[in-house]
N, C-alpha and C positions, 0 to 999 in steps of 0.2 A: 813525056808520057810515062816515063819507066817512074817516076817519082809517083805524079800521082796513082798508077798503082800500088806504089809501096806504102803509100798513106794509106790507101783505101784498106791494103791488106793488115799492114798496123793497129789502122782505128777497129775495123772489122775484130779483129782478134782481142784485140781489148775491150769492145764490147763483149763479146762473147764472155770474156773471164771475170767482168766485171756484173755481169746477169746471172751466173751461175751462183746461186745462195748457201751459205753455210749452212743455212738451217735444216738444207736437205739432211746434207751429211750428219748432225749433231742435233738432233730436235730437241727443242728444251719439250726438257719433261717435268710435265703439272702435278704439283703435291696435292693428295685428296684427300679426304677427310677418309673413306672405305680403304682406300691401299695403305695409307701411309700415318694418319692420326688415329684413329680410334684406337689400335693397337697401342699407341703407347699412353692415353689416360684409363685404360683397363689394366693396365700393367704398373702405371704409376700413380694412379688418381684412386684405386680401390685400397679399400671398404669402403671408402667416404661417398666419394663421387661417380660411384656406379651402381647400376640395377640392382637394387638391393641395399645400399648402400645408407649410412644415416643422414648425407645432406640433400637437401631438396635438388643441388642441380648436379644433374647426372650425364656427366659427360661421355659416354655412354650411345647416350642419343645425340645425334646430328643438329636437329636444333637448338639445343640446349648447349652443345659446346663452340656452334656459331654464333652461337649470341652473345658468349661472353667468352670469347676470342682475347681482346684486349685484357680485361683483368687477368685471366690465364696466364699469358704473356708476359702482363708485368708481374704476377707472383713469383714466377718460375725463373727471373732473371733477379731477384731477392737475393742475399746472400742470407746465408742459411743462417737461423736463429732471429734472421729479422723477425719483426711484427708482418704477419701475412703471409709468410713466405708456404711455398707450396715447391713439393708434397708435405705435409702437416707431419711433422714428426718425420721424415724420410731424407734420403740424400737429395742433392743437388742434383739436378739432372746434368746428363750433359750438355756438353757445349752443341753437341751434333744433332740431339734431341731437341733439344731449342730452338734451333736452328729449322728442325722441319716444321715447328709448330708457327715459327714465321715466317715460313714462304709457304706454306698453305697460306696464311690469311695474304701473305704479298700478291698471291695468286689467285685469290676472288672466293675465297672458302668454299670449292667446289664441294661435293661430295662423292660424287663418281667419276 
């Protein structure tokens, strides 16, 4: 008797600590396009690529730098002087800049 209670109290307790979820404690947090992207192609994308700006796509706007996520992506990982490479004339972004620009897209190109 004394056994299978100490099973029951075991598995018991191991379920319990096996049902309690990291994710309470540690939420992944979703990169957006308003909290966390726009900020950095009005920062690194102008004159060119913003309101105002001389190229037609203006990142800027939400649709405009949804849509073209991937080419972004691949400029911005160029080594500087390439052909294409972006920002146009400007440094390399960084590694950590980069980095948000894809896990926003990893993350479903939210906006808000």
């Amino acid at each position: 008797m004394k056994s299978k209670l100490l099973f029951f109290a075991v598995f018991s307790a191991l379920f319990i600590l096996t049902s309690c979820s990291k994710d309470e404690e540690n939420p992944v947090v979703q990169t957006t396009y308003t909290k966390d992207v726009k900020s950095i192609f009005v920062s690194s994308c102008a004159p060119c690529n913003v309101s105002g700006g001389a190229h037609p796509s203006k990142f800027d706007d939400y649709a405009t730098a949804k849509g073209k996520i991937d080419a972004i992506v691949d400029r911005v990982n160029r080594d500087a002087g390439a052909a294409g490479f972006m920002p146009k004339n400007g440094s390399k972004l960084s590694a950590e800049t980069i980095a948000i620009l894809t896990k926003w897209k990893s993350d479903g190109l939210p906006e808000n």
